[in-house]
C-alpha positions as CSV (number, residue, x, y, z in Angstrom):
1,X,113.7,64.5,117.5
2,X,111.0,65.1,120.1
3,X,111.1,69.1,119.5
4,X,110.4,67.9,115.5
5,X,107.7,65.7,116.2
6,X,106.1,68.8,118.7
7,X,106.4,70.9,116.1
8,X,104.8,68.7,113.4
9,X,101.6,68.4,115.6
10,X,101.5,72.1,116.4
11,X,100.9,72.1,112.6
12,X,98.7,69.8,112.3
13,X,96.6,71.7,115.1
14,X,97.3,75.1,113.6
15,X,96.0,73.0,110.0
16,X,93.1,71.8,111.5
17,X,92.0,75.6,112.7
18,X,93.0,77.2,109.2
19,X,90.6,78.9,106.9
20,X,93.1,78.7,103.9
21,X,93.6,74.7,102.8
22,X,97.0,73.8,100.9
23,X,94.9,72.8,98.1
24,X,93.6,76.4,97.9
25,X,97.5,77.2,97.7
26,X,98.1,74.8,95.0
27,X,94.8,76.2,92.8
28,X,96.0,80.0,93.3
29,X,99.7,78.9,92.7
30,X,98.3,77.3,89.5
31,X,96.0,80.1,88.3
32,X,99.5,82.6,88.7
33,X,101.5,79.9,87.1
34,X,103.7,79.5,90.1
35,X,105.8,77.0,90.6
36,X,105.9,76.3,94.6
37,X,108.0,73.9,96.8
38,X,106.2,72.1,99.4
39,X,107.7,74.1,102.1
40,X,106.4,77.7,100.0
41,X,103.1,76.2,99.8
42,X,102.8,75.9,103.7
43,X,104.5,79.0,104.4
44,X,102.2,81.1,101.8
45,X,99.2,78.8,103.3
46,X,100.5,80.3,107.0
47,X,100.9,83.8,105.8
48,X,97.4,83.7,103.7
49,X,96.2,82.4,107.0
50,X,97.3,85.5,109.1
51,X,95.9,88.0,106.7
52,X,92.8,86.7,107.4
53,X,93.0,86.2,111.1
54,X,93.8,89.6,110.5
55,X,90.8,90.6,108.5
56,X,88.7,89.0,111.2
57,X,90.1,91.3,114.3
58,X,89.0,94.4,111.9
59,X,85.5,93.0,111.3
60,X,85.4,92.7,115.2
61,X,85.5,96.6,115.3
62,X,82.2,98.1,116.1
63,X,82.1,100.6,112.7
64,X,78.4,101.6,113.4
65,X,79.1,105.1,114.3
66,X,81.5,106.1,110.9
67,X,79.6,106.8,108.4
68,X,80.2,105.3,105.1
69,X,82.1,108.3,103.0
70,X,84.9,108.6,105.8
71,X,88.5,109.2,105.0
72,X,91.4,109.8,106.6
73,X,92.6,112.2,104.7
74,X,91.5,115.0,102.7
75,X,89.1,114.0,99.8
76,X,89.6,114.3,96.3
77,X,92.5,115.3,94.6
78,X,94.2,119.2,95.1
79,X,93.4,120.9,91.6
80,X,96.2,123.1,90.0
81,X,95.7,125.7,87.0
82,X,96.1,123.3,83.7
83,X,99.2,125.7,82.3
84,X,102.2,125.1,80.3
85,X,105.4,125.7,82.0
86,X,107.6,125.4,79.5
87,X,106.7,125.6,75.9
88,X,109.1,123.9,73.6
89,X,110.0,126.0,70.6
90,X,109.5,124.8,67.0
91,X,112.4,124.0,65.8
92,X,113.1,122.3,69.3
93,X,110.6,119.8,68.6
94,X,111.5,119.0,64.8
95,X,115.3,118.9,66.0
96,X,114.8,115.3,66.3
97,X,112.2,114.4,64.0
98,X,113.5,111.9,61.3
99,X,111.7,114.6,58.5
100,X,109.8,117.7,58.6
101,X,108.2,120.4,56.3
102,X,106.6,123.4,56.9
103,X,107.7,123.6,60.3
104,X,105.4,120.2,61.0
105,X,106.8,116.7,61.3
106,X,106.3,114.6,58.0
107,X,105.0,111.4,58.6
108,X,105.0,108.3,55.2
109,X,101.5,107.6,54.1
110,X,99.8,104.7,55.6
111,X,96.5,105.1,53.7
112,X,96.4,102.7,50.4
């Protein structure tokens, strides 16, 4: 009984320090049609919570020196010659079609 009721106002302290309210739970929740327990609502309101305590030991990094267009890894993406590998024969690709003529699939007219 006495561990519960430490742990209830360890909440309420933790609560009282958040930046993420359980009404801003309920209003996300709502806006992505979720249906939450009250016990999902804290937990997401906790883990929301950490993300941005978080977020707040990054902003705490002294990012003066990197200048802005920095990556990790190499930039851009690695350009390859636009070839055909493997060309599909004719009759390959009208094997399947449900009508064809002159070697080109027939389609029904859609124009009125």
């Amino acid at each position: 009984m006495l561990a519960c009721a430490v742990r209830r106002v360890r909440a309420v302290k933790n609560m009282a320090q958040s930046k993420i309210t359980l009404e801003m739970v309920k209003h996300v929740a709502r806006l992505a049609h979720l249906k939450l327990s009250d016990v999902e609502q804290e937990r997401l309101r906790a883990d929301m919570d950490q993300m941005l305590g978080y977020v707040d030991k990054l902003n705490e990094l002294d990012t003066s020196n990197v200048p802005p267009t920095a990556q990790v890894g190499e930039a851009g993406t690695p350009m390859r010659p636009d070839q055909v590998t493997n060309p599909p024969g004719q009759e390959a690709m009208l094997a399947n079609a449900p009508a064809a003529e002159r070697g080109y699939f027939k389609v029904p007219k859609i124009i009125e």
